[in-house]
Backbone of each chain as nested JSON, in Angstrom:
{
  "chains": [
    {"id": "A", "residues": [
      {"number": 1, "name": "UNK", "atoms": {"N": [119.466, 92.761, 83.608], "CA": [118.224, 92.865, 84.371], "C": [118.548, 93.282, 85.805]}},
      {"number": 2, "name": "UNK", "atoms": {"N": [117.439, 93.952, 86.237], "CA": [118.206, 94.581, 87.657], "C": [117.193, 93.444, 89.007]}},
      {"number": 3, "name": "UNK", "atoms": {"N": [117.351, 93.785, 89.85], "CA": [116.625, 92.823, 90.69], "C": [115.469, 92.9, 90.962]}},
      {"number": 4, "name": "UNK", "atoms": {"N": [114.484, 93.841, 90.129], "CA": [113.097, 93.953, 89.983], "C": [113.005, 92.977, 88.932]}},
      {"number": 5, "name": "UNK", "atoms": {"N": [113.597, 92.631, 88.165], "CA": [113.244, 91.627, 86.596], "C": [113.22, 93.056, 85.63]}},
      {"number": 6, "name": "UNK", "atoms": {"N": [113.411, 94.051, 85.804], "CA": [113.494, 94.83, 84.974], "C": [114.75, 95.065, 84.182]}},
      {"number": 7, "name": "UNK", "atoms": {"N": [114.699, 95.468, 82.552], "CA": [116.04, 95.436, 82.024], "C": [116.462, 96.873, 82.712]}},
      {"number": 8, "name": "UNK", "atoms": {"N": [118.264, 97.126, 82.705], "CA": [118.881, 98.035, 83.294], "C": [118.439, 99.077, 82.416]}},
      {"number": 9, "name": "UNK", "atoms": {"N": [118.259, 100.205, 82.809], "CA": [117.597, 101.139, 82.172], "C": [118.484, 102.814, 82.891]}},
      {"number": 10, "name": "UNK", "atoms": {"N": [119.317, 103.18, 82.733], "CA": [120.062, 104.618, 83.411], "C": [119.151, 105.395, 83.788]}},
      {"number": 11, "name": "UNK", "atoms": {"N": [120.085, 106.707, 84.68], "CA": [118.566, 107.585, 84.87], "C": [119.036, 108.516, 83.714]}},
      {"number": 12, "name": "UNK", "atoms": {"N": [119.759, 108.703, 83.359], "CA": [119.738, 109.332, 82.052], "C": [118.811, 108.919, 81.085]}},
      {"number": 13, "name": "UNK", "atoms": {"N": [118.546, 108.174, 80.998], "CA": [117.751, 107.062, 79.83], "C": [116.613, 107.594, 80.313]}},
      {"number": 14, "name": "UNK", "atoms": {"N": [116.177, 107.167, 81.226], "CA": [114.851, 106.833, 82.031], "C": [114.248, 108.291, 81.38]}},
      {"number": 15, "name": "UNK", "atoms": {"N": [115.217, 109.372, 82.3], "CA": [114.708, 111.487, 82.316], "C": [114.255, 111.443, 80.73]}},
      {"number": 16, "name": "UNK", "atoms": {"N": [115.592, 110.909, 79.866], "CA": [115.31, 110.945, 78.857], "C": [114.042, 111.038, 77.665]}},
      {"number": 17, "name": "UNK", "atoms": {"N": [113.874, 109.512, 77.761], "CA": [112.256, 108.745, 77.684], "C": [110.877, 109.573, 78.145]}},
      {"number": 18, "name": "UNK", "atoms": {"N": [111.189, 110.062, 79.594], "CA": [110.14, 110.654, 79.885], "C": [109.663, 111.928, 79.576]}},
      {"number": 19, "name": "UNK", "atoms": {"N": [110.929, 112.395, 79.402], "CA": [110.672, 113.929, 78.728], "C": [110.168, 113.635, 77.635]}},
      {"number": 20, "name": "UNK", "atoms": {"N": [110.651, 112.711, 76.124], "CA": [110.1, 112.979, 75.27], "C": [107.976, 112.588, 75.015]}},
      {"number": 21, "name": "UNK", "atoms": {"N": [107.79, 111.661, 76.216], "CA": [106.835, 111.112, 75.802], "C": [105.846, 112.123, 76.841]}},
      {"number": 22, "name": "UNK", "atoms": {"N": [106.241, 112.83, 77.317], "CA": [105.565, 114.04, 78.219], "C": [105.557, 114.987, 77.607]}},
      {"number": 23, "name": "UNK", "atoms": {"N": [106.729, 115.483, 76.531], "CA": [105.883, 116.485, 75.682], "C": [105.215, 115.975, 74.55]}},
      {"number": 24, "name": "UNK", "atoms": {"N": [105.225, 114.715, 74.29], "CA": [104.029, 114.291, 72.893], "C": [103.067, 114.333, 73.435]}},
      {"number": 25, "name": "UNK", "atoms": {"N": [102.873, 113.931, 74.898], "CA": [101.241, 113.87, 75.244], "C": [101.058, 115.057, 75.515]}},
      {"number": 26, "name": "UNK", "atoms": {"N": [101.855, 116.08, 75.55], "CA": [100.778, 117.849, 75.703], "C": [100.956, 118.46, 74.556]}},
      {"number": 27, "name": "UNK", "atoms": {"N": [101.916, 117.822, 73.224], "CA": [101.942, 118.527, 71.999], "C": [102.681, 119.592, 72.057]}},
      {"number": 28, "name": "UNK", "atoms": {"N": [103.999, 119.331, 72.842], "CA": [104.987, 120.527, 73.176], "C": [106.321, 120.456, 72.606]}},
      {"number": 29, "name": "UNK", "atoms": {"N": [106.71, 120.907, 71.331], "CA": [108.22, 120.912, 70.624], "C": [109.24, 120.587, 71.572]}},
      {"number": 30, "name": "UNK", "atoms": {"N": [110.299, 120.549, 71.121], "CA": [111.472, 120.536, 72.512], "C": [111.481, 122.429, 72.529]}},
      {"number": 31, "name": "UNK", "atoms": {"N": [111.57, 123.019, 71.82], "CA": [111.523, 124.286, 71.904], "C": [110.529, 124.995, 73.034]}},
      {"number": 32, "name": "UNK", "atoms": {"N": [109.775, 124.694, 72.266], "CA": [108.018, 125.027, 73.272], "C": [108.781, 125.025, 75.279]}},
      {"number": 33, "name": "UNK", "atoms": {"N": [109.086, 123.527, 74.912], "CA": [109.405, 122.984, 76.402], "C": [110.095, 123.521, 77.087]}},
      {"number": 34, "name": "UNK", "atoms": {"N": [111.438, 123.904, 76.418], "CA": [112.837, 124.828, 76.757], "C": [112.115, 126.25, 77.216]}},
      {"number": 35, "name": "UNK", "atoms": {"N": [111.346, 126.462, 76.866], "CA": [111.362, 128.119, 76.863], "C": [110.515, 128.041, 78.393]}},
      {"number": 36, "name": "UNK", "atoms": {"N": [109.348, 127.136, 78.093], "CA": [108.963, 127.038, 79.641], "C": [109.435, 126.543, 80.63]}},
      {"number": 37, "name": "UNK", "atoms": {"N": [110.851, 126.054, 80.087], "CA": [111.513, 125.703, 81.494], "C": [112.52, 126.797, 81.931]}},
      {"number": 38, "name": "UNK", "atoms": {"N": [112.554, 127.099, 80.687], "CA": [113.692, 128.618, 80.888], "C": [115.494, 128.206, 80.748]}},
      {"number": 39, "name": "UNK", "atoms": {"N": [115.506, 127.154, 79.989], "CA": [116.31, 126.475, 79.666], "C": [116.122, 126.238, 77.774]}},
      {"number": 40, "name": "UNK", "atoms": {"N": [117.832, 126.476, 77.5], "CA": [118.172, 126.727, 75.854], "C": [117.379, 125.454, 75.372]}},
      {"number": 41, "name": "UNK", "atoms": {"N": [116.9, 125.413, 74.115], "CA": [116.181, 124.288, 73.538], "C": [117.684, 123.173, 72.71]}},
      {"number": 42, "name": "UNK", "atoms": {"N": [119.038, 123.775, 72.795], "CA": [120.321, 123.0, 72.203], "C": [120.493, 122.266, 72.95]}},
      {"number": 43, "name": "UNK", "atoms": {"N": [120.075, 122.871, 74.824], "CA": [120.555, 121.928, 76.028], "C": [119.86, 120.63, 75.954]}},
      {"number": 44, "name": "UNK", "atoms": {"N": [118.244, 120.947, 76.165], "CA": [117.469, 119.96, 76.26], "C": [117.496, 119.083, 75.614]}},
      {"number": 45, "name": "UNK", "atoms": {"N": [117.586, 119.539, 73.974], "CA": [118.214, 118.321, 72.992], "C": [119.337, 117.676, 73.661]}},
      {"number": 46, "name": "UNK", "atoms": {"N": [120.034, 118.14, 73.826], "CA": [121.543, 117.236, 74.583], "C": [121.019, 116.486, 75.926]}},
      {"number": 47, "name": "UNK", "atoms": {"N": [120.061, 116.884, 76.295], "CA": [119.203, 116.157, 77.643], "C": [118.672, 115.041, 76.889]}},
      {"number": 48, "name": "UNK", "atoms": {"N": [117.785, 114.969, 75.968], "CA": [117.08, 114.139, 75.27], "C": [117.714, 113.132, 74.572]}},
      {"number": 49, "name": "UNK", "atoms": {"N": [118.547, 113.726, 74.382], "CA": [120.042, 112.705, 73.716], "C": [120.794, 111.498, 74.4]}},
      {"number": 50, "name": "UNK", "atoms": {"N": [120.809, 112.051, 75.785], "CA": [121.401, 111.254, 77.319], "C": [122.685, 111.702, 77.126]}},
      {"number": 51, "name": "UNK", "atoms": {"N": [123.2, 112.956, 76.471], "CA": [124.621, 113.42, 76.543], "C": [124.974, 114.284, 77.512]}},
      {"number": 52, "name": "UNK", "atoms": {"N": [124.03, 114.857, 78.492], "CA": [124.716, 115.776, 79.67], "C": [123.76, 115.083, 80.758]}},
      {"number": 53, "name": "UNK", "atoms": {"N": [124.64, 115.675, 81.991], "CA": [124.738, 115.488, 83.197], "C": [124.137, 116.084, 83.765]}},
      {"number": 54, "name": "UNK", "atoms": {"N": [122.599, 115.819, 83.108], "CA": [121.819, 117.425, 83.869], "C": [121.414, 117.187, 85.496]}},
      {"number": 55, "name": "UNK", "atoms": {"N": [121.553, 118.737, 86.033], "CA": [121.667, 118.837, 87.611], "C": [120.336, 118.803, 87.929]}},
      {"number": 56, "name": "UNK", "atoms": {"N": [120.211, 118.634, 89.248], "CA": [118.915, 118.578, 90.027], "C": [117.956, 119.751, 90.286]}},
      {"number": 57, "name": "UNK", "atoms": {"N": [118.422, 121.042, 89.984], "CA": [117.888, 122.283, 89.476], "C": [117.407, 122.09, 88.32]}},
      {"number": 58, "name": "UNK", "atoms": {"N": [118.326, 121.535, 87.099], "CA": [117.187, 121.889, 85.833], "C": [116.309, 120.875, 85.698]}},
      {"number": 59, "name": "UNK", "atoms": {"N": [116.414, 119.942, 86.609], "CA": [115.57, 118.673, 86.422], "C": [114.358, 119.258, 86.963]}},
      {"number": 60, "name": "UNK", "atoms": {"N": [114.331, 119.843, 88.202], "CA": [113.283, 120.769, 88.716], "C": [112.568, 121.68, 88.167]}},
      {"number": 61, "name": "UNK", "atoms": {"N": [113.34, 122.113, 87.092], "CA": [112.914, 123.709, 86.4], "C": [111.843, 122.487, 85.121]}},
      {"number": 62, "name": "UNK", "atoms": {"N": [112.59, 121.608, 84.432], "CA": [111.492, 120.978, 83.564], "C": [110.384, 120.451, 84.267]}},
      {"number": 63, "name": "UNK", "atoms": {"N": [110.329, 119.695, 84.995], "CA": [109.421, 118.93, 85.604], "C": [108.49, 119.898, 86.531]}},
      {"number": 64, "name": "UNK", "atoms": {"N": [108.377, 120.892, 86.517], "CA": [107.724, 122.127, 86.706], "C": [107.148, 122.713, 85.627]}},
      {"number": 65, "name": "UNK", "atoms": {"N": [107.649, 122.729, 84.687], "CA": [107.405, 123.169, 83.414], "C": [106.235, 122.451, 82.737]}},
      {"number": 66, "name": "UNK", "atoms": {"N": [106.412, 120.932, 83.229], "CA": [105.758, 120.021, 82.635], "C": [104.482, 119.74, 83.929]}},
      {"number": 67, "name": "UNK", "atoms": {"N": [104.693, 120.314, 84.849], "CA": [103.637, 120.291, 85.996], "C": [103.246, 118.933, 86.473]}},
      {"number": 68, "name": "UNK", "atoms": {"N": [104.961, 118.615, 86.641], "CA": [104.908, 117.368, 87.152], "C": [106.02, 117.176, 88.979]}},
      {"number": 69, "name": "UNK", "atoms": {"N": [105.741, 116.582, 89.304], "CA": [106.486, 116.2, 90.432], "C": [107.564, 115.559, 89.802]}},
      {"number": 70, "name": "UNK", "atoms": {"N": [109.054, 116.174, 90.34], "CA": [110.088, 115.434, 90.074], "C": [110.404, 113.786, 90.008]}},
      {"number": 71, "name": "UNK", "atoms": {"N": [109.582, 113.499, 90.99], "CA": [109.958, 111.909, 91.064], "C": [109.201, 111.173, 90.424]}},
      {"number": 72, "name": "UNK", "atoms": {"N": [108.444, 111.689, 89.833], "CA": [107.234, 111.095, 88.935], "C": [107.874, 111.365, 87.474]}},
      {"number": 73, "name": "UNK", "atoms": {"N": [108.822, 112.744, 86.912], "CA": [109.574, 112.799, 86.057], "C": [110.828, 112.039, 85.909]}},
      {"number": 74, "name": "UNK", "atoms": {"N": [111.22, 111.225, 87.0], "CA": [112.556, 109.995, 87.219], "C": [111.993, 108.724, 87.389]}},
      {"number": 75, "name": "UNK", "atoms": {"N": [110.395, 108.141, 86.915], "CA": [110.005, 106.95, 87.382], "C": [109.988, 106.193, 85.636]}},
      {"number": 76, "name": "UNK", "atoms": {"N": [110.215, 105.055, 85.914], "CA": [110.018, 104.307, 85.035], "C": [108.949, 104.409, 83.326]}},
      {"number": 77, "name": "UNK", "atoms": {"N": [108.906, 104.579, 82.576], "CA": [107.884, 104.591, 81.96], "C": [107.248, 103.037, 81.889]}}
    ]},
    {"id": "B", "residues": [
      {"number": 1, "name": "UNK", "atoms": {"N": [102.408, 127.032, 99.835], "CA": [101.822, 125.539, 99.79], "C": [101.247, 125.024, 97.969]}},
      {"number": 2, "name": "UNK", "atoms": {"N": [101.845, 123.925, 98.077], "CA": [101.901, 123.469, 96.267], "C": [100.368, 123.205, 95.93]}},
      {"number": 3, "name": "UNK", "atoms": {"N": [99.961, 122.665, 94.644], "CA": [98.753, 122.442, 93.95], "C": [98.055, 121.177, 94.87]}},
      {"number": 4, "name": "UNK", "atoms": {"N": [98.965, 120.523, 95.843], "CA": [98.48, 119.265, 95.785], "C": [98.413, 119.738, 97.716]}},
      {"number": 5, "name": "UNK", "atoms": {"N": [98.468, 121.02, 97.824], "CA": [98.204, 121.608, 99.444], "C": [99.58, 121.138, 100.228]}},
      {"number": 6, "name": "UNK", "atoms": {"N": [100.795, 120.819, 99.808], "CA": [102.144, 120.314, 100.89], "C": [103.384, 121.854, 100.419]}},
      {"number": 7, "name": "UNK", "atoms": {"N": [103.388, 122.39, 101.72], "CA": [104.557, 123.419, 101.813], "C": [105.529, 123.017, 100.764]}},
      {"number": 8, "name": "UNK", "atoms": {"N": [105.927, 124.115, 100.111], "CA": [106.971, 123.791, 98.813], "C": [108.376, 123.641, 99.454]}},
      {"number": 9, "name": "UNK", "atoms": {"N": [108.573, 122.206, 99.225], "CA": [110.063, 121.387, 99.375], "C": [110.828, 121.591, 97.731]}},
      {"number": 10, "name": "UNK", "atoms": {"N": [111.786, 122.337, 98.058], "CA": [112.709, 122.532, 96.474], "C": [113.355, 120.552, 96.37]}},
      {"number": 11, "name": "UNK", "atoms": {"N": [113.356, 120.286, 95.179], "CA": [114.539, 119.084, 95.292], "C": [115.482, 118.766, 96.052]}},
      {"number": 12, "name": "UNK", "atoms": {"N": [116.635, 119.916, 95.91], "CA": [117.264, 119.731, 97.116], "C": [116.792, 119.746, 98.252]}},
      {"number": 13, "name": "UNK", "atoms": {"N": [116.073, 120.135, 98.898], "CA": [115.645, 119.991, 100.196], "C": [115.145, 118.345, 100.395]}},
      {"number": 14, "name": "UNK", "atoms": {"N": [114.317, 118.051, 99.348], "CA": [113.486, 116.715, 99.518], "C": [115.028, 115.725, 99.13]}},
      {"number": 15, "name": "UNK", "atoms": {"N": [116.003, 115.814, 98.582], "CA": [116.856, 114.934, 98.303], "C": [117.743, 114.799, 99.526]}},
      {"number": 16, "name": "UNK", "atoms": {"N": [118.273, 116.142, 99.987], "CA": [118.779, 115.804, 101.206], "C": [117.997, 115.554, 102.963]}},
      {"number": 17, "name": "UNK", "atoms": {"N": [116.805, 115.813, 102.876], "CA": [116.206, 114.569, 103.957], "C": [115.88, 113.515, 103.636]}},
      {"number": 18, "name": "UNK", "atoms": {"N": [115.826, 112.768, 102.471], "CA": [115.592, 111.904, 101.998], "C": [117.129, 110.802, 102.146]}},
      {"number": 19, "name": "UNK", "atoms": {"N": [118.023, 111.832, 101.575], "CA": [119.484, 111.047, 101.961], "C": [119.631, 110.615, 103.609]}},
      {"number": 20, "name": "UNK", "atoms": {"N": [119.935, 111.671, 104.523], "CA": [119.603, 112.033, 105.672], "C": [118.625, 110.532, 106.73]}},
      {"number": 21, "name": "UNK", "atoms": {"N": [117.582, 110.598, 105.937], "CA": [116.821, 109.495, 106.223], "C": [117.584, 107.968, 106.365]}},
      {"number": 22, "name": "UNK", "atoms": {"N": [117.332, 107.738, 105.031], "CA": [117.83, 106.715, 104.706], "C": [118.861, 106.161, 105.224]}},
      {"number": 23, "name": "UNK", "atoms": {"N": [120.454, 107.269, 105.299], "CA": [121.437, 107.066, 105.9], "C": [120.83, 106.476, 107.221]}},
      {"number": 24, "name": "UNK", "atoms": {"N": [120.003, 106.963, 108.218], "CA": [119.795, 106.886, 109.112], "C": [119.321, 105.264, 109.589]}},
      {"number": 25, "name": "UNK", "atoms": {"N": [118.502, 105.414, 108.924], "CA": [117.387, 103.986, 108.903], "C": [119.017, 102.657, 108.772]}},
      {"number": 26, "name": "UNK", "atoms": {"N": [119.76, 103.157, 107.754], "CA": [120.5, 101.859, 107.731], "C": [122.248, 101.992, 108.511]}},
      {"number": 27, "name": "UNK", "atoms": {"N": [121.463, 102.812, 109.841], "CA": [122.689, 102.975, 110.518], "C": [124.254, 103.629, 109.414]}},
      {"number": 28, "name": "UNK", "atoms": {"N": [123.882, 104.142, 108.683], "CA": [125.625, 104.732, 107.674], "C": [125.81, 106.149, 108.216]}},
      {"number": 29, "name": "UNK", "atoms": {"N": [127.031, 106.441, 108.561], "CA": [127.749, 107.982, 108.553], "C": [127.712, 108.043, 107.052]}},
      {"number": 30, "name": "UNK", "atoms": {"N": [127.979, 109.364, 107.078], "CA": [127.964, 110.286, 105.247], "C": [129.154, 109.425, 105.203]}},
      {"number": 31, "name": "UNK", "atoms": {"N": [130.152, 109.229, 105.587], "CA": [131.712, 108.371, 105.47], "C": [131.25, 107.014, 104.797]}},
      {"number": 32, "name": "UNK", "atoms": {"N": [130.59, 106.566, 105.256], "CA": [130.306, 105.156, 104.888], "C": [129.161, 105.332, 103.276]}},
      {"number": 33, "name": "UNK", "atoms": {"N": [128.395, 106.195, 103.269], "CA": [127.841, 106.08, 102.391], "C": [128.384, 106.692, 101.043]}},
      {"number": 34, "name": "UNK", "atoms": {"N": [129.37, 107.872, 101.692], "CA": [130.006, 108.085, 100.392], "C": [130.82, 107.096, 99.806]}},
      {"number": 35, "name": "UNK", "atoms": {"N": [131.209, 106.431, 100.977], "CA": [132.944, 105.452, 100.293], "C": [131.699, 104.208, 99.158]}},
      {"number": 36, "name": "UNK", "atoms": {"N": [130.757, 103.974, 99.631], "CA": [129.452, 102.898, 99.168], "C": [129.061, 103.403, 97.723]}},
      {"number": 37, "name": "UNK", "atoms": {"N": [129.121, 105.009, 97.588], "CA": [128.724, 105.243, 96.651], "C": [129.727, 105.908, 95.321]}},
      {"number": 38, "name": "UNK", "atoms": {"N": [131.057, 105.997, 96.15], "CA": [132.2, 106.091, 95.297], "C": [132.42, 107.839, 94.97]}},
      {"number": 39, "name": "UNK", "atoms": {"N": [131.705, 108.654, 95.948], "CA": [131.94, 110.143, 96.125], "C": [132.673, 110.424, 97.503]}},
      {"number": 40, "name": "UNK", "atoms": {"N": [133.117, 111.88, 97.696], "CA": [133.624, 111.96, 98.363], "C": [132.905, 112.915, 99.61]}},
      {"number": 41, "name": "UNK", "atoms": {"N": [133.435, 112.19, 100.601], "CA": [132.533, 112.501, 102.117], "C": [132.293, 114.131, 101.958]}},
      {"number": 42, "name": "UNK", "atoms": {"N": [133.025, 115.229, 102.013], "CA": [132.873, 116.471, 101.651], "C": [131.817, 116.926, 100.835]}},
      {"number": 43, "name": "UNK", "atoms": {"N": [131.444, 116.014, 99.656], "CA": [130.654, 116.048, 98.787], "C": [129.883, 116.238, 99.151]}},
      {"number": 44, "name": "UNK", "atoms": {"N": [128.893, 115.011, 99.654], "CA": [127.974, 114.192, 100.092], "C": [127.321, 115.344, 101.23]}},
      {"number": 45, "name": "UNK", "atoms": {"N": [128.34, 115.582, 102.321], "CA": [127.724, 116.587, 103.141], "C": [127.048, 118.012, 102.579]}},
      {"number": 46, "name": "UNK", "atoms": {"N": [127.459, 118.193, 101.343], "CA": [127.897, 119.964, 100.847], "C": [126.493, 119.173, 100.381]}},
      {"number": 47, "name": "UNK", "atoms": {"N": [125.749, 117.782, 99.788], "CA": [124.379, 117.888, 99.494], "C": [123.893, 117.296, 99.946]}},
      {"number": 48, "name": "UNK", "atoms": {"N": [124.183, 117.208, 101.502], "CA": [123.163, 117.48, 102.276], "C": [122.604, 118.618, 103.232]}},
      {"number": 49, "name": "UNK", "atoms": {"N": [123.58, 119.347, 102.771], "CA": [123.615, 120.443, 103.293], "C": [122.395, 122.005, 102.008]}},
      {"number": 50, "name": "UNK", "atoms": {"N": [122.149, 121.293, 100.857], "CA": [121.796, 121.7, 100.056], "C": [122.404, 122.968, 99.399]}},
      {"number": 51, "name": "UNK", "atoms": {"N": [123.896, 122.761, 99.414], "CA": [124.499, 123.342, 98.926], "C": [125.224, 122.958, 97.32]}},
      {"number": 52, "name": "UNK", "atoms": {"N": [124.65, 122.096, 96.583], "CA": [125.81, 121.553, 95.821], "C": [124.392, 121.192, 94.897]}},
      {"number": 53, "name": "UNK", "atoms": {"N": [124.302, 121.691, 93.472], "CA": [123.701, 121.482, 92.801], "C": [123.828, 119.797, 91.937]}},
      {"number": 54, "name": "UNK", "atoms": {"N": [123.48, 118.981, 92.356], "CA": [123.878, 117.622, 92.363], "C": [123.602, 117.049, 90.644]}},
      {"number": 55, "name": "UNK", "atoms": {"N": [123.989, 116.304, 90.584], "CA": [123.865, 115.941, 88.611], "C": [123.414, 114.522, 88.826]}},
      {"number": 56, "name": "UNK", "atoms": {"N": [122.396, 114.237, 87.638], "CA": [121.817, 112.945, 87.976], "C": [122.297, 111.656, 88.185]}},
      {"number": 57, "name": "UNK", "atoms": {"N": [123.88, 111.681, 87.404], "CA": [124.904, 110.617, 87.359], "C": [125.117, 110.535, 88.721]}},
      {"number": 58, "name": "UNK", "atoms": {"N": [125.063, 111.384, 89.757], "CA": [125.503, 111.085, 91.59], "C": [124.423, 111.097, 92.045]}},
      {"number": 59, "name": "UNK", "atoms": {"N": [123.279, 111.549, 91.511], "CA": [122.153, 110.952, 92.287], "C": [122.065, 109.526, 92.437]}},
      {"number": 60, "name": "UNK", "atoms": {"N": [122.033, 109.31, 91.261], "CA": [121.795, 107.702, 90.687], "C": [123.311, 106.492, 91.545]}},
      {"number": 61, "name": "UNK", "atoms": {"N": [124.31, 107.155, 91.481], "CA": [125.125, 106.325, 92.509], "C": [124.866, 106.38, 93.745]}},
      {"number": 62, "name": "UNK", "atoms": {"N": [124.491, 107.409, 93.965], "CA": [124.026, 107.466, 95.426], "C": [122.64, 106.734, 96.05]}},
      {"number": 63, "name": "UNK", "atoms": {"N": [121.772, 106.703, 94.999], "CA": [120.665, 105.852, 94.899], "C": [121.017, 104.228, 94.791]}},
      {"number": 64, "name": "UNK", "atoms": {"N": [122.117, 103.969, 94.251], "CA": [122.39, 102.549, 94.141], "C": [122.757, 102.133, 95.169]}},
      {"number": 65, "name": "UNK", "atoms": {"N": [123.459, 103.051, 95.561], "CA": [124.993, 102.602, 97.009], "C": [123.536, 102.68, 97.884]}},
      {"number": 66, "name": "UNK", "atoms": {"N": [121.901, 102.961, 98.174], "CA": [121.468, 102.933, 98.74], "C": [120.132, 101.419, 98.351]}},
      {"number": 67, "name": "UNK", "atoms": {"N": [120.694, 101.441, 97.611], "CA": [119.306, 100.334, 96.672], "C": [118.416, 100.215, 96.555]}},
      {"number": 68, "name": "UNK", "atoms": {"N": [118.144, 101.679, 96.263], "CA": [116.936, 102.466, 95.943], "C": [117.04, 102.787, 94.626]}},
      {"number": 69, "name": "UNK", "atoms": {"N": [115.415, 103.281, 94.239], "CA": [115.19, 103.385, 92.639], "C": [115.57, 104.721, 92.74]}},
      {"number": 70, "name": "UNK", "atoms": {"N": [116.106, 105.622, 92.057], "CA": [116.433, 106.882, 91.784], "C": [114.959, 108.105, 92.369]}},
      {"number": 71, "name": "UNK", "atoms": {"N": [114.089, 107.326, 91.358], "CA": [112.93, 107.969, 91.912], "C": [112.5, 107.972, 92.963]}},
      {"number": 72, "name": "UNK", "atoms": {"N": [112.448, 106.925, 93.88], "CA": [112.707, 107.171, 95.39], "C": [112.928, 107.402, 96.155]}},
      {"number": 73, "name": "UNK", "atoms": {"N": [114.402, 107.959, 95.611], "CA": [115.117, 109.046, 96.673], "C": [114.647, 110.37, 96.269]}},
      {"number": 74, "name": "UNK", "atoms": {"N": [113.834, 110.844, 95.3], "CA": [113.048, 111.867, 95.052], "C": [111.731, 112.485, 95.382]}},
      {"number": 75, "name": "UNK", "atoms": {"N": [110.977, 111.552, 95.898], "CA": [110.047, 111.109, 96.307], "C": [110.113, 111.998, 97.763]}},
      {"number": 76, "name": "UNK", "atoms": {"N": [108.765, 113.145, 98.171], "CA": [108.868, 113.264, 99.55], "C": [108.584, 112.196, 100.39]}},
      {"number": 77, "name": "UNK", "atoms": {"N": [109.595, 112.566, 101.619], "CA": [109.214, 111.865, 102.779], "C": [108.043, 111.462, 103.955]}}
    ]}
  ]
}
């Protein structure tokens, strides 16, 4: 638990989580998503996975994609 | 100027005044905050300098070594 009372949760985890439940609520494949971010749909899977180290550019390029503010794409679900 | 009417701040830009800030507020040189956050001072400057395409794993240390939520340091100022 971290010192909010919240369980530890990564930001890998967190990006993770949010990506997937941001494209169920617009009905967007991981494919769909990739293409509007302009990013491979193999990567994003590996994003979705919590297996890469994605940079602060492609975090930008999705969360644009998704017509969201970055820090609102790194907040808690 | 973005959807929500505020001049477009790229990530990096909003991450490194946001670092910048913070450092500030709690009296730290980039020296002190890198050694806090377990990167190296060179680093740290090269993103704040918005030169260094940063990966979420050093955001997120850098967010800790500040004890801040990740999303917070994302967050405009």
């Amino acid at each position: 638990m971290d010192r909010r009372g919240h369980p530890h949760q990564s930001a890998r985890e967190r990006l993770a989580l949010r990506l997937r439940a941001e494209r169920a609520q617009r009905g967007l494949s991981q494919e769909e998503l990739a293409d509007l971010a302009g990013v491979h749909r193999t990567y994003l899977g590996s994003v979705e996975r919590q297996e890469r180290n994605i940079s602060i550019d492609n975090i930008e390029q999705l969360a644009a994609a998704l017509d969201l503010d970055i820090a609102e794409l790194l907040k808690p679900l």
